[in-house]
N, C-alpha and C positions, 0 to 999 in steps of 0.2 A: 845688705852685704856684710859678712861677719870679717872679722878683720883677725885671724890668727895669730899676725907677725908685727913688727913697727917698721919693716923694710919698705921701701919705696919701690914702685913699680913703674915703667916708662911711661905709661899714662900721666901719673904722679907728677915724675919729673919735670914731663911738659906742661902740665897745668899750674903747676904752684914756681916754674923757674926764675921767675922775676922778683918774687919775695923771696927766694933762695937764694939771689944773688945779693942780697942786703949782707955785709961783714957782720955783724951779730945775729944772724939767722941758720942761717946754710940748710944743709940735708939734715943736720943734726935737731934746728928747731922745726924744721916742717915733721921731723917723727916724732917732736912730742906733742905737736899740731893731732896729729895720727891719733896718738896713743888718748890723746884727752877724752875727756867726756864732761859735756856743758849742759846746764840745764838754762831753758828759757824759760822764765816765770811770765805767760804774757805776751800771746800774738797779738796786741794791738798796735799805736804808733811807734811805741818802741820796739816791741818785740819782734816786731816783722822787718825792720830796715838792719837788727842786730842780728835775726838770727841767718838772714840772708849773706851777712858780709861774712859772719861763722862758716855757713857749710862753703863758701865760695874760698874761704883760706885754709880749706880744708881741718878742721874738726873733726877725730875721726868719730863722733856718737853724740850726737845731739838730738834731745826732748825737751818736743815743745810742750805744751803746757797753757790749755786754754780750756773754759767750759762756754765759751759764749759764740755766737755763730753772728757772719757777718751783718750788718747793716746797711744802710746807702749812705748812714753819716760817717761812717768809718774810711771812705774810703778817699778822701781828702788827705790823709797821712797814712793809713796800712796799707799798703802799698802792695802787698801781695793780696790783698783781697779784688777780685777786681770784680765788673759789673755782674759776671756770670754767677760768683760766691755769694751773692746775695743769700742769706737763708741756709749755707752752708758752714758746716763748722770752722773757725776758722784754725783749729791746729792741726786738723784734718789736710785744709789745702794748704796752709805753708809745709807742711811736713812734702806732698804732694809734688807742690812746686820744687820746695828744694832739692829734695832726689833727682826731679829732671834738669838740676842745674849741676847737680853733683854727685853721678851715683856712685863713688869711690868710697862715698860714708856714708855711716850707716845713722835714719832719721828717724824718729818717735815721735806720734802723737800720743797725748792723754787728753780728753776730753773730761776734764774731771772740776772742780772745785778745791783749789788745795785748802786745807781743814788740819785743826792740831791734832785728828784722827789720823789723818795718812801722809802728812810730813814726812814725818819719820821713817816709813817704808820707801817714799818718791825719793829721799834721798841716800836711800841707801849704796848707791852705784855712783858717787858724781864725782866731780873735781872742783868743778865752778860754778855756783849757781847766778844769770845775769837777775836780776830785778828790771824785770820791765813790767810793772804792774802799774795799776791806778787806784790801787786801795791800800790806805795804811796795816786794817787789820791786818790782811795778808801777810803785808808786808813784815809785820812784827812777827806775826806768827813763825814764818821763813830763817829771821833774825836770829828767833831764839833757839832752834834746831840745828840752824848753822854752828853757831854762835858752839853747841853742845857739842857736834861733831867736828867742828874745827875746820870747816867749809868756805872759802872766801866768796864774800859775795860782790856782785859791782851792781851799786846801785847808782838808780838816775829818776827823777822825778821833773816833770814839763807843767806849764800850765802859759797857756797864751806865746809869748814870744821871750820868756823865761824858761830856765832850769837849771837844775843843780848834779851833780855826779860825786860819787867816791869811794872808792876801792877798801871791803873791809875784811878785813885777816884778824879772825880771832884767836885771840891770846898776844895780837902784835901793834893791834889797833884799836880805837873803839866799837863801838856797834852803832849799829844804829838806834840803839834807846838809851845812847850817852848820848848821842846825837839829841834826841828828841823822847826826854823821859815823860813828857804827857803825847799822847795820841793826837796828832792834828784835826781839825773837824772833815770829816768826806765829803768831798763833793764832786757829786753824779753825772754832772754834768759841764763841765767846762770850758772856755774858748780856748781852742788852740791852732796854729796855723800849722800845715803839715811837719813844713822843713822845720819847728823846732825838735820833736821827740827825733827826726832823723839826724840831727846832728849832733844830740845824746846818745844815741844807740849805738854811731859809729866810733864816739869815744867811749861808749863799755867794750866795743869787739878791741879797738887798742889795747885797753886794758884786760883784758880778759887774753885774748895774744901774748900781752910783755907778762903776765903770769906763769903763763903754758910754756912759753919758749925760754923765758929769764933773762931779758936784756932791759934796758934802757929803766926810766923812776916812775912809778906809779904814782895814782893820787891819795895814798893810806897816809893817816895821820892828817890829812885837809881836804878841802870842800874844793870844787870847783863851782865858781856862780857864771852862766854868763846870761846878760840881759840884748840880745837881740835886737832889739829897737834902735840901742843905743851901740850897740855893737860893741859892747865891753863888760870884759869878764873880770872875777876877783877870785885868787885865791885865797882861803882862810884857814887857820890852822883850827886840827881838831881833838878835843884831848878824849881820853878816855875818863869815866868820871868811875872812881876809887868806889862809892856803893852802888855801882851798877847791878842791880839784881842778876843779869842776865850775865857778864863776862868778868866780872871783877875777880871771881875766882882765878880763871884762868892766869898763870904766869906768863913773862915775856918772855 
């Protein structure tokens, strides 16, 4: 569906009126909800519970972003892969599913491998790109493109009944290789229980929301931890580091 205008249409009104009704939302943040455009890096457990809550609050242009096709261990936490997607791609079927959850916007799959070859081109169109990945390279790779085109990213990282979240705005914030200037080691395979990456995901679509719309404090400049198990979270502050290869240029 190509979107011409940022005006609301009575479909519109009736589908998103209950977040319209919020005093710092109104018809004002559902068109810039409209006008947005988010990338998802990553239909797996994050990227399927985020990109879901995305097209449902209407995002008017979201791409997904996956080259792996499901599995039957996947499907304990992606949630949009279900038994049938087996063997199917999966940015293929969330793209799929979420039109039929929402066709007022308009959905993208890329079935691709994002690489420091075509960064640069995937994000030439965006506003937001989430971080729901499971690999660091990537994930730097992402960083430092962002990071160049002044792209904010919301990242979130799960493993077991842990994870961590935080919102980065380049030239306002650090990156993520102030964050973490050596490379963590990969690991391929890891335990994790569904409901963690889903209740990371739905704290990127908040913050990915309070960006697009402009209300209420993000988590830029700090970390969110929280430990599951124990059922307690810590925030921590996060500084930007002055020889960051990657953002130190950048002014505030």
């Amino acid at each position: 569906m190509k979107r011409t205008h940022n005006l609301l249409s009575k479909n519109e009104l009736d589908r998103y009126n209950r977040q319209i009704m919020l005093p710092d939302f109104g018809k004002d943040g559902q068109k810039r909800l409209k006008s947005a455009k988010v990338i998802v890096a990553g239909a797996g457990g994050l990227g399927c519970p985020a990109s879901l809550y995305l097209a449902a609050a209407g995002v008017g242009k979201l791409t997904i972003i996956d080259k792996d096709k499901f599995e039957l261990s996947n499907l304990n936490r992606q949630v949009l892969g279900w038994q049938r997607d087996i063997g199917c791609s999966k940015a293929e079927v969330v793209a799929e599913k979420l039109r039929a959850l929402n066709p007022e916007i308009e959905v993208h799959s890329l079935v691709i491998e994002i690489t420091e070859e075509n960064i640069g081109e995937l994000l030439q169109d965006t506003d937001i790109i989430v971080d729901a990945l499971d690999n660091w390279k990537t994930r730097f790779i992402i960083n430092a493109e962002c990071v160049k085109r002044e792209i904010p990213i919301i990242h979130a990282g799960v493993s077991g009944l842990y994870g961590q979240i935080m919102t980065i705005i380049p030239g306002k914030t650090p990156c993520l290789l102030c964050l973490l200037p050596e490379t963590p080691k990969e690991v391929s395979n890891f335990p994790v229980l569904g409901v963690t990456p889903a209740i990371f995901a739905l704290l990127q679509v908040m913050e990915t929301i309070k960006l697009i719309v402009g209300f209420g404090e993000t988590l830029t400049k700090k970390m969110l931890l929280f430990d599951l198990e124990s059922m307690s979270f810590t925030i921590i502050p996060v500084e930007k580091n002055p020889e960051c290869p990657i953002c130190s240029h950048l002014k505030k």
